[in-house]
C-alpha positions in Angstrom: -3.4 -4.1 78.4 -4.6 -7.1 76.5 -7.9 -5.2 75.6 -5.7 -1.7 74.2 -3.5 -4.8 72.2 -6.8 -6.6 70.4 -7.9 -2.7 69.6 -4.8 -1.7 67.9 -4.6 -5.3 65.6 -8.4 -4.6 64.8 -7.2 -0.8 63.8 -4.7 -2.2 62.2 -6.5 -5.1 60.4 -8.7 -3.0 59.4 -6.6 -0.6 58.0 -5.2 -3.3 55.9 -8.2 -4.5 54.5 -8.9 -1.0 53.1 -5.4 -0.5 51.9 -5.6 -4.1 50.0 -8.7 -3.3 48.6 -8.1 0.4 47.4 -5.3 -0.9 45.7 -7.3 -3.9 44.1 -9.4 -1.3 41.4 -8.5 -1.2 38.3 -7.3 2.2 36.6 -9.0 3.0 33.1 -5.9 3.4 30.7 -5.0 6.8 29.6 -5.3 7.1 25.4 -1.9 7.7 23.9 -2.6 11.1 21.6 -3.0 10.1 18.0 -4.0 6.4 18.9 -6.8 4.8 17.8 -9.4 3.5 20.5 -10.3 0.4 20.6 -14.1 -1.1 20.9 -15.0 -2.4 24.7 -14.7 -6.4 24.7 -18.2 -7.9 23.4 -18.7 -9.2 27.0 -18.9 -5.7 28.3 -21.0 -4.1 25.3 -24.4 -5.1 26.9 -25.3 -6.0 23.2 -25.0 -2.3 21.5 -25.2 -1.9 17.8 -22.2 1.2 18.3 -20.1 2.4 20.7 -18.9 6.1 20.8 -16.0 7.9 22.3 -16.4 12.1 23.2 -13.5 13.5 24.3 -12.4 16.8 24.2 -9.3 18.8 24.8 -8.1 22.8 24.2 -12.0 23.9 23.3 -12.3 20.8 20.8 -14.9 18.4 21.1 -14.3 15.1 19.4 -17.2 12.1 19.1 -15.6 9.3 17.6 -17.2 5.8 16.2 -15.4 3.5 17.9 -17.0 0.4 16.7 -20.3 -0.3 14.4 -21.2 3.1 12.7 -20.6 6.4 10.6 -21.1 9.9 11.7 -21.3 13.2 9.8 -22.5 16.5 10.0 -26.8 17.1 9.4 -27.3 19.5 6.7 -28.9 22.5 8.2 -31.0 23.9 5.0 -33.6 22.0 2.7 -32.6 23.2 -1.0 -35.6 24.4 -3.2 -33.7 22.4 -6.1 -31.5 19.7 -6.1 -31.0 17.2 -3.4 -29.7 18.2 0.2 -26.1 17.9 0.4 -24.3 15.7 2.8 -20.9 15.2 3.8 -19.2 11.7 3.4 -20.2 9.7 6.7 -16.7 9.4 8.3 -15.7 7.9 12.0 -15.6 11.1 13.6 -16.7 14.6 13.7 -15.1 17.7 15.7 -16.3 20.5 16.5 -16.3 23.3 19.1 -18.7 24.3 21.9 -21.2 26.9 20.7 -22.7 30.1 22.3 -25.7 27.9 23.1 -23.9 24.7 24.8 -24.0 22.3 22.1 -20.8 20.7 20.0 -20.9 22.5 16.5 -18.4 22.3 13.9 -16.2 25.4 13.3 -17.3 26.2 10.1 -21.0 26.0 11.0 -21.3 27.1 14.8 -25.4 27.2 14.4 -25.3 22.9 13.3 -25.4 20.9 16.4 -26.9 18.3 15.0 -24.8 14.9 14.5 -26.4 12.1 11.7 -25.2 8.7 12.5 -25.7 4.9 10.2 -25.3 1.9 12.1 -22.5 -0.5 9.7 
């Protein structure tokens, strides 16, 4: 009897231990829609010069600067005259997913190509 009593406080104990520590992680908090991100703290950045943020929701793909650069669209075409136009490097870019995999902006489904400046 006293040996079917030490296996059921072991069960038991055990049982606790993974219940304490399931309930020990940490949940990664859900972004509020039209909220801004904010950057990871500096003692989790693992020194990066950026950090980015993809997300994507009803067929739109989103990559976001979240901290210590711009983004735009590459120009797809080298113009015999004239310098090669480029859009004004912003914090984001969207797009949708293209016939060939890649994140493309609407108006341009062939571009998959991001440009990105470090600040």
């Amino acid at each position: 009897m006293v040996r079917n009593a030490v296996r059921v406080l072991v069960v038991v104990g055990l049982v606790g231990i993974g219940w304490a520590v399931g309930h020990a992680q940490a949940t990664t908090p859900v972004q509020q829609p039209g909220s801004l991100p904010s950057p990871v703290p500096p003692e989790l950045s693992a020194g990066s010069d950026f950090e980015l943020l993809v997300t994507s929701a009803k067929g739109e793909v989103e990559v976001r600067c979240v901290r210590g650069c711009r983004l735009t669209w590459a120009p797809t075409v080298l113009p015999k005259t004239g310098p090669v136009e480029i859009l004004a490097p912003d914090l984001k870019v969207r797009g949708g997913v293209s016939q060939s995999g890649c994140m493309a902006p609407t108006w341009m489904a062939g571009n998959c190509h991001i440009l990105g400046w470090i600040q």
